[in-house]
N, C-alpha and C positions, 0 to 999 in steps of 0.2 A: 618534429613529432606531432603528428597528430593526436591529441588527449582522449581519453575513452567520455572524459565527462567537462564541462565546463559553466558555473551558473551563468544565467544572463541576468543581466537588469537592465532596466527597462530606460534608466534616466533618471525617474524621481524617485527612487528610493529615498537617496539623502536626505534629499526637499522636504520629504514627510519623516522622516527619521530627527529631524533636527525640530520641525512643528515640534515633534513628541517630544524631544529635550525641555524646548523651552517651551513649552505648555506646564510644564513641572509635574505631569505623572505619569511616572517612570514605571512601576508598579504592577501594570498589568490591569486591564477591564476596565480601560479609559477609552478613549473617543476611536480610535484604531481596531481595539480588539470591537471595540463593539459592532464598528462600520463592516468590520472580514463577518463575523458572525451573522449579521443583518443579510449580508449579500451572500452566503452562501447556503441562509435559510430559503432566500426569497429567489435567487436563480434556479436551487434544485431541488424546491420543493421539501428539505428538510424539517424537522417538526422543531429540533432542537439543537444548538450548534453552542458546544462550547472550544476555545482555541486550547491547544495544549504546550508543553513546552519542546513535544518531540512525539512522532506517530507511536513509540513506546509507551512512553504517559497515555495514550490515548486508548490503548490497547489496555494500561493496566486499571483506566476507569472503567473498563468496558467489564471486566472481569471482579472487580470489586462490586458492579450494579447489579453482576447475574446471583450473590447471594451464594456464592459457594462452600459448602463444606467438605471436610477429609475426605476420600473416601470417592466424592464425587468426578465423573468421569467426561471429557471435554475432545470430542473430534477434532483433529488438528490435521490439515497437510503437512507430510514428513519434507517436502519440497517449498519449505518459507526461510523466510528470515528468524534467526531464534528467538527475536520479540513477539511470535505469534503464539508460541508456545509459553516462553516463561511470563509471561502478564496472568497464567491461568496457574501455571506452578507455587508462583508467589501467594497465589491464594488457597495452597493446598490440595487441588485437585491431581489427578492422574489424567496425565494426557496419554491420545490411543489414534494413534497415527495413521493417516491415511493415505493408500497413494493417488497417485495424479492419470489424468486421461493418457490414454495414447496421442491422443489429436495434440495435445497441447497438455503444459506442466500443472494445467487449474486441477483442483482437486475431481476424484471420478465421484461423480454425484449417486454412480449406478450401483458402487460397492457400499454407498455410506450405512444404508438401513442392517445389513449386512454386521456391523459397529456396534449398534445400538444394543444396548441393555441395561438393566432397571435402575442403572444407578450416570445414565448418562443424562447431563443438563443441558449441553451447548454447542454446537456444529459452528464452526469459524472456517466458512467456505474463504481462500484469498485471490484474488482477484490478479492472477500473474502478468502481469507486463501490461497491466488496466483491460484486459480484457476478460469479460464478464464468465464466470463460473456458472451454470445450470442453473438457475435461482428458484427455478418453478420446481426439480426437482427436490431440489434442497427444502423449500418453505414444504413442500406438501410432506416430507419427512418429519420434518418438524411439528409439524401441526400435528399430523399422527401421533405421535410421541412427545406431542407436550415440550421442547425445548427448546430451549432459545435460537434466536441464529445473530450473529454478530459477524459482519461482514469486516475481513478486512480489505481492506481498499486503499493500501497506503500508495500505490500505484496505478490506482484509478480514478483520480481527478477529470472530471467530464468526459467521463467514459458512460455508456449503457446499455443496457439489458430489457429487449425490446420496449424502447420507446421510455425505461423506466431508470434516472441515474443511478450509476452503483452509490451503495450507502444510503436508498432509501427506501432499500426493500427488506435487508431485516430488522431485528430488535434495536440493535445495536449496529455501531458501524466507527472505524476507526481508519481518518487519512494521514498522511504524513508529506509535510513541506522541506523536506534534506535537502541539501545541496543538490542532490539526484535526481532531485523528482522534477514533476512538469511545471510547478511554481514552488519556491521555496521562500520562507520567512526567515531569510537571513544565514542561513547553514543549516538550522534547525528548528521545527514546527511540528506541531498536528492540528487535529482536529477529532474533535468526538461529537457523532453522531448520532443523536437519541430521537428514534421515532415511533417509539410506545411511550404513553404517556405517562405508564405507569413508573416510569424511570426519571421522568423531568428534576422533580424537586430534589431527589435523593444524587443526584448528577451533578446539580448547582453546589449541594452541600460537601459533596467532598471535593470537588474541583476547587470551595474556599476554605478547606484545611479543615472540612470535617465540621464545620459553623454554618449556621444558618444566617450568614453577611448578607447576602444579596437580599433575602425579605428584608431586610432592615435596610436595605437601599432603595429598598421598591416600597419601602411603609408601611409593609404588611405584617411587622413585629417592629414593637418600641425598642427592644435588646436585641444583640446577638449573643450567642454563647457555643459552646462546644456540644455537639447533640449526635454527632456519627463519627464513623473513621472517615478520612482525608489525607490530602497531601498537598504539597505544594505544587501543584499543577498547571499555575495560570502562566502562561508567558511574559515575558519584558514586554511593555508599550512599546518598543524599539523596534524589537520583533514584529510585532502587528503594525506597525507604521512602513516593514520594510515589507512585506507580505501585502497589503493593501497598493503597492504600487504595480504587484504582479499580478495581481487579479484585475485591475482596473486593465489590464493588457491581455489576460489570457487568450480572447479570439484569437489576436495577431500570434502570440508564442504558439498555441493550435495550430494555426496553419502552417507556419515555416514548422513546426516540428511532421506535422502529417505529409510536408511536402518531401521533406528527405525520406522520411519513411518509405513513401510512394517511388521515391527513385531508387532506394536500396530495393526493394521488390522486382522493379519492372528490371533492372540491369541485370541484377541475383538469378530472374526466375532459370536463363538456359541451362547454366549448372543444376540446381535444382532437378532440373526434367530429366539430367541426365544421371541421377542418383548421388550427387556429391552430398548431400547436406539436404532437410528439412527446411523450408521457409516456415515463418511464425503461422500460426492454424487461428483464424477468426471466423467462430461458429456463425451461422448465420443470424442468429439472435442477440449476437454481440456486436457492437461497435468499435472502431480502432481511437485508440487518447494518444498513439504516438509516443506513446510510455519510452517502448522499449523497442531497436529491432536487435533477432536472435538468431543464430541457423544450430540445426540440432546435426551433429555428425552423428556419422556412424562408429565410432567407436573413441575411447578416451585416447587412444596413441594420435590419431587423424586428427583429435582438437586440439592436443600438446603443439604437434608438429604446424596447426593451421595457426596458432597463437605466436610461437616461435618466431613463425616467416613473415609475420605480420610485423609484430615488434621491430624483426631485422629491417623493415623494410618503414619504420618510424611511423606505425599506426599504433596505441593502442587499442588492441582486444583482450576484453576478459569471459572467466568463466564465472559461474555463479555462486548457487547455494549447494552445500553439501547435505549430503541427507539427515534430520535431526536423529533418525531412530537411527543411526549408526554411528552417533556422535558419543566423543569420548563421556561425557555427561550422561547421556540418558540411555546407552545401547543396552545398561544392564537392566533397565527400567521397559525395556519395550518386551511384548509379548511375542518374540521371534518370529513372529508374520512375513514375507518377503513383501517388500516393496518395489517390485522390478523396474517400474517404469518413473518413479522417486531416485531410484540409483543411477537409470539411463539418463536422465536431467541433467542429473550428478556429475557424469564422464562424460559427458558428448555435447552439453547446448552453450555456446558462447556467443558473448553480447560485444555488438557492433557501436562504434561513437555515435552518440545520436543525441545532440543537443543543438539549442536555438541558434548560435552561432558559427555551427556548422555549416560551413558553404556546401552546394551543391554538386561545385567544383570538388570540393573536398569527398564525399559520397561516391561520386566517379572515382576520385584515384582510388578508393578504398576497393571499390568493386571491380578495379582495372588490377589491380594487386592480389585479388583474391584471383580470378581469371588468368593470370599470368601464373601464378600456385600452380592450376591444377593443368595447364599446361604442358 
């Protein structure tokens, strides 16, 4: 069987995992967390980088920073993960869903203004398969209307948006290191990306449980005490020590990951030309991270039936996200808007294996199987 997903590690995981044991701080925002924070301030330009325990957490600092109250109202893609939404829910807002481009699942940047009214604070463009959502329309929305923009990015680790990485173009910005993703901190990671400065201090504060700890680490209060809301947010040093052996490699996991991509493409396109399926859509202002590869069908029976003959045939293939605004939780809660191209996502786009130790051998047979299908 071929797996839809497998992590890699690099080799020295352990090596610096075991440092971390016997270093004796275990604890979190020791020598590791600090080195991941350091290196992905200073690689992509970030203002402020705190690690989290899971791109969740990362999302729900994001939404505890924008200052939310009842009542207020937060742009979401109906085509995410449910962590994109419920980080804003937890804080009382009303989410008001948006759907996605025809080109590709990113949210449509062209309907968002369209959204807005006087009690909206936040536009959370997500960044689908690490390729970069409209940014220049989304920020100039924003600016207009005053609101925040908090990117998620949990799938766009050194991905970007002409010239510019994603997570450092809005307010706010939240990654995520899963087992899934393109480097992971052990199964599970984030990160929280803060690049208004207005948000730094108050970011450190709940990230240490709602205390102003870190001035008191940095000497800039004699005490700490409790002075905001917080959570337990900070990851295990174990975590950060197993995550700093992946990032000391990501060039190399980039390439072998962008190199199958490039062969599922180039094999994939004949079908493609011939109407079977969609290949993945990269705007010209976007870059490829190798996140993800996807084909969109034509209809939900044609992806059942292409998933089916796959599995028989000891590939996994999966499908994705199901629409939130028709989710058993929130369908009563949406404003009955159609979301057409959120639902097409929905029934028709399924995701091919595409991880570091995927052979290329392996790619071929996947695409010599799909080709044999339509046969």
């Amino acid at each position: 069987m071929i797996n839809f997903n497998q992590p890699h590690l690099t080799g020295k995981e352990a090596h610096y995992m075991y440092e971390a044991v016997f270093a004796g701080k275990l604890s979190g925002n020791g020598k590791f967390t600090k080195a991941c924070q350091a290196w992905f301030e200073q690689r992509y330009g970030f203002r402020k980088c705190l690690l989290t325990t899971s791109g969740t957490d990362a999302l729900e600092m994001c939404a505890m920073l924008c200052n939310l109250r009842p009542g207020d109202e937060v742009i979401v893609p109906s085509y995410t993960f449910v962590s994109t939404a419920l980080a804003f829910l937890r804080e009382g807002a009303k989410v008001v869903f948006a759907d996605s481009m025809t080109r590709n699942p990113n949210i449509d940047a062209e309907t968002l203004e369209s959204l807005v009214t006087p009690r909206t604070k936040v536009i959370v463009p997500v960044h689908y398969a690490g390729v970069a959502c409209d940014m220049d329309a989304i920020m100039t929305v924003a600016k207009k209307h005053d609101l925040l923009v908090v990117e998620d990015a949990a799938q766009a680790i050194d991905s970007y948006y002409k010239g510019r990485p994603l997570g450092s173009i809005g307010h706010l910005a939240a990654f995520s290191f899963h087992e899934t993703k393109n480097i992971t901190a052990g199964g599970e990671g984030g990160l929280l990306v803060v690049n208004d400065e207005r948000f730094v201090r108050r970011a450190e504060i709940i990230w240490e449980k709602g205390t102003n700890r870190a001035e008191f680490f940095r000497g800039e209060v004699n005490k700490y005490g409790w002075v905001d809301m917080g959570s337990s947010f900070l990851p295990s040093e174990v975590n950060a020590a197993f995550l700093w052996a992946q990032v000391e490699n990501i060039d190399d996991i980039q390439a072998k990951r962008k190199l199958l991509w490039n062969t599922y493409w180039e094999l994939l396109q004949p079908l493609a030309q011939q109407g079977r399926f969609s290949l993945p859509d990269i705007p010209e202002y976007a870059t490829n991270n190798a996140h993800m590869f996807y084909l969109v069908l034509p209809d939900l029976d044609q992806r059942t039936a292409l998933i089916k003959y796959l599995k028989d045939n000891g590939i996994c293939a999966v499908f994705h996200y199901l629409s939130l605004h028709s989710s058993e939780y929130y369908r009563s809660r949406h404003d009955g808007r159609s979301l057409p191209q959120c639902d097409r996502y929905a029934d028709c786009l399924v995701r091919l294996p595409l991880f570091y130790d995927l052979s290329v051998d392996s790619v071929k047979q996947i695409c010599e199987t799909i080709s044999t299908y339509y046969q």
